[in-house]
Residue, then its C-alpha position, 0 to 999 in steps of 0.5 A: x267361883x266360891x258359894x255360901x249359902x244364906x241363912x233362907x237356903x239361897x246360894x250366893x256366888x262369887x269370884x275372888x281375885x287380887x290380893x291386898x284389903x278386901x273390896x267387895x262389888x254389888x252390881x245393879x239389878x239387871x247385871x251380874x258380876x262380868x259387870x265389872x270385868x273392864x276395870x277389875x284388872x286395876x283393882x286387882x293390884x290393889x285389893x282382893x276383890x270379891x265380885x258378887x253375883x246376887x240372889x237371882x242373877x247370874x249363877x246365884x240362886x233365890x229363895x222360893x218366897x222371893x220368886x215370881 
């Protein structure tokens, strides 16, 4: 697990995993980045992979102003 930290404070993690060009995968609004655990055994043989977690989900955090 790796975090930077955007330019509003939020932190934003990540897994990297693979080795080769990096790929970097989004999940959708309801999801977080364990979404893509099925197929990333494929795309770890071919890319570095960076699967995102994003603001407000998984283990990310979110800015107040985003908040509800």
């Amino acid at each position: 697990m790796h975090t930077v930290r955007s330019k509003d404070g939020t932190m934003i993690t990540f897994w990297k995993s693979g080795s080769g060009p990096p790929l970097v995968l989004i999940h959708g609004s309801t999801a977080d980045h364990t979404r893509w655990n099925p197929i990333l055994p494929e795309l770890e043989q071919m890319f570095t992979v960076y699967a995102v977690d994003r603001r407000g989900l998984g283990k990310s955090t979110d800015a107040v102003k985003y908040c509800v």
